[in-house]
N, C-alpha and C positions, 0 to 999 in steps of 0.2 A: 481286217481279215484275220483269219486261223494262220499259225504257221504249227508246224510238228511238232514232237517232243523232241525234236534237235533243237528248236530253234529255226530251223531252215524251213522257208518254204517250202508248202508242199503240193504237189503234181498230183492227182489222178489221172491215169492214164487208164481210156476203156480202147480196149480193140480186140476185135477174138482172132488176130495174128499172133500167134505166142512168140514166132522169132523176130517181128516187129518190138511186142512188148518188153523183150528181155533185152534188143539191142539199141530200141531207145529209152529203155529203162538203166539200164547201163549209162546212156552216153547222158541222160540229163542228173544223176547220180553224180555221174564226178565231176560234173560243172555246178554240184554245191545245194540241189535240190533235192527234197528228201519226196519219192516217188511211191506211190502206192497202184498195182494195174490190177483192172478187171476183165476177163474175157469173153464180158455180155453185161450188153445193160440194165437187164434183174441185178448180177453183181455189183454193179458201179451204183444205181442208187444205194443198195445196202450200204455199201462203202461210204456211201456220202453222208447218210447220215450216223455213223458211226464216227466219223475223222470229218469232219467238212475242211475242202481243198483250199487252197488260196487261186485256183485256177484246174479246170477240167480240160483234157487234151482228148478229143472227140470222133472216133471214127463211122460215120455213117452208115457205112453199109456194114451190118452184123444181122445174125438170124435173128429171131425172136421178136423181141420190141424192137432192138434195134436202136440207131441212134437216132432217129425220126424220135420214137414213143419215148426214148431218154429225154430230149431235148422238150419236148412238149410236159412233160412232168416237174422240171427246173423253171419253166419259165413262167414270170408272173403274167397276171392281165392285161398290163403294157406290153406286154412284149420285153422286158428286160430280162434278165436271166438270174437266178440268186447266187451263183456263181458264175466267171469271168468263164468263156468259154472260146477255147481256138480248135477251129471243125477241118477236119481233116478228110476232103473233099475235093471236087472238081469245081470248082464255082459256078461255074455256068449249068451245070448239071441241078445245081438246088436251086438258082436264083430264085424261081419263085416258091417256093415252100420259104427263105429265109427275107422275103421280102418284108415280112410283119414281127419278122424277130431281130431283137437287138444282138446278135452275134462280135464278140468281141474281135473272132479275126479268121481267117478260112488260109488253109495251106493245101497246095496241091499233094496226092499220094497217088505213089512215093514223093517223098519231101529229104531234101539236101537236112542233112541233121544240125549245119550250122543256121538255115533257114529257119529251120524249127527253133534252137535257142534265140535266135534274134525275136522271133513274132512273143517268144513265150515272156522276155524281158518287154519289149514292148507294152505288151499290154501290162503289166502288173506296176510296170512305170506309169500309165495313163491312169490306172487306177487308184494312183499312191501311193503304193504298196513295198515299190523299190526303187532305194536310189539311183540315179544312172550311176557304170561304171566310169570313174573319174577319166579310164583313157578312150573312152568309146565315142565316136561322136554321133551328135544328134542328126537323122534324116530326117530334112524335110525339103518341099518342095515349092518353090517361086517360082511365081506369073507374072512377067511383065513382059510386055510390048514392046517396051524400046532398049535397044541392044546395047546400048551405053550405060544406061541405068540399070539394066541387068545382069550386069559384069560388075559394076561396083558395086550392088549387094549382095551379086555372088562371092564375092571376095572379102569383103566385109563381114557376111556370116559365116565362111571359113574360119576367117579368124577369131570369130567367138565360139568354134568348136561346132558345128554345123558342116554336117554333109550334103549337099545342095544336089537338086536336081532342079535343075533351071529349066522351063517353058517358057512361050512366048505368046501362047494363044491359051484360051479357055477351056476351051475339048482335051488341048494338052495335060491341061491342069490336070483334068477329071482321071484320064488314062494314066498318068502319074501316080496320084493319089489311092488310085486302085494297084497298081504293080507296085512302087515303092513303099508304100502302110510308112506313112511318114507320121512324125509326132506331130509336126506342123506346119500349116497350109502359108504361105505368104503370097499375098491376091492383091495386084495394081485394079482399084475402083472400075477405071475406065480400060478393061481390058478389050484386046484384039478379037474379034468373031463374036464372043460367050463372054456377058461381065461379069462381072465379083458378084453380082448379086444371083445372078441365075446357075453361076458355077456353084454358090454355097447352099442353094435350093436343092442341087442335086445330089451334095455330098451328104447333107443332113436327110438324105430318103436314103441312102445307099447303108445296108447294117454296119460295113466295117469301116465307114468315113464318117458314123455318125458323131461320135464324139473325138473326134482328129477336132483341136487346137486351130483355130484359124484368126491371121490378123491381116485386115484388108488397110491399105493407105492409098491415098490421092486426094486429088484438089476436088469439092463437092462439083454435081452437073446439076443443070435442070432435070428434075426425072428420075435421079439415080441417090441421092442423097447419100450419103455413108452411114448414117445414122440408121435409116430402113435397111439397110443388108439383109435379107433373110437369114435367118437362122443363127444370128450371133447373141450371144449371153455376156453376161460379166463370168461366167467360167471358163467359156471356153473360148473366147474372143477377146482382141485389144483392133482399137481403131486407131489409126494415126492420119489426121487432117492435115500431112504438108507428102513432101516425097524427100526427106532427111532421113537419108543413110542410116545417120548416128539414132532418129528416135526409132525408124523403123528394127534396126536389130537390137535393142533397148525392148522393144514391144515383145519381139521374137521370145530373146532372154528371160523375160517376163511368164509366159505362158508354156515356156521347156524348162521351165527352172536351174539353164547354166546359173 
């Protein structure tokens, strides 16, 4: 990816709020990111292709084109985007216009300005781009069913620097994975209601779960095999065939690069 003639990372930011732009221009400025705003999306392509961003901060509703016609100009035939994009929106308000686009990450507006720095680190971590901060710890979110076992991996990926949101059921998972935007998914096989295989069937259709990190563990079933999980890669996936603590956060470690 492009960073600026600082060195730093750099932000486009599109929104035709000028005292949005100037005071989240402001605030991601001095947390070390070199910003560039447009206040319409004829502007922000110009901009892009003059300077291309290491990430685009997107507001939807604007006169004109608009960020609908912005967003449809950026994005290839897949559906991926040629830059990393967090839309700044209602989610439920677009879901289906963004059902066929790879959207890196959707923030409610107004948005909490600390909300905004977390999603904007996020992604550009997922994408390679940036080291974690050394004292930040990693969110992500665990599935398992039995409460005993769920306490010692919560407490065990505490302590390799993991900020846990523990479920217990599958549905949970999904509603986690959507409100926390975790780096990475940890899914018991044989899970409670919804299994590992059909909860990662839905995070890989969902745009902002699609490429979320996931590593499923348990003992193989008739039926459910570990090895068919839907939707898992050697990128973005590790499988572990027992229920050891030590390989399952071993795998975790692996795929958030503590």
């Amino acid at each position: 990816m492009s960073s600026g003639t600082t060195g730093k990372r750099r932000i486009l930011l599109v929104d035709d709020d000028t005292s949005l732009l100037e005071t989240l221009g402001d605030f991601l400025s001095y947390e070390g990111y070199e910003v560039v705003t447009a206040t319409s999306a004829e502007q922000g392509l110009q901009l892009l292709r003059v300077a291309p961003p290491d990430i685009i901060i997107l507001d939807m509703s604007m006169p004109g084109m608009g960020g609908v016609g912005f967003l449809d100009r950026i994005t290839n035939a897949d559906g991926s985007t040629q830059v990393p994009v967090l839309v700044l929106t209602a989610r439920a308000a677009m879901a289906s216009y963004f059902a066929d686009k790879q959207i890196d990450g959707f923030i409610a507006k107004p948005c909490e300005q600390l909300d905004l720095l977390t999603e904007v680190s996020r992604i550009l971590f997922l994408r390679g781009d940036m080291p974690r901060p050394a004292a930040a710890a990693i969110p992500v979110v665990l599935a398992e069913s039995d409460h005993l076992l769920n306490e010692a991996l919560t407490q065990a990926l505490t302590q390799a620097g993991c900020a846990v949101k523990s479920c217990f059921t599958g549905p949970d998972a999904i509603e986690a994975a959507v409100t926390v935007r975790p780096m990475a998914m940890i899914l018991r096989l044989e899970l409670a209601v919804m299994s590992a295989d059909e909860v990662c069937r839905l995070l890989r259709r969902l745009p902002g779960t699609r490429a979320t990190p996931v590593v499923v563990y348990g003992v193989d079933a008739p039926g459910a095999q570990i090895e068919h999980v839907a939707g898992l890669d050697e990128q973005t996936a590790r499988l572990v065939k027992d229920l050891s603590t030590e390989r399952i956060v071993q795998a975790v470690c692996s795929v958030v690069r503590i």
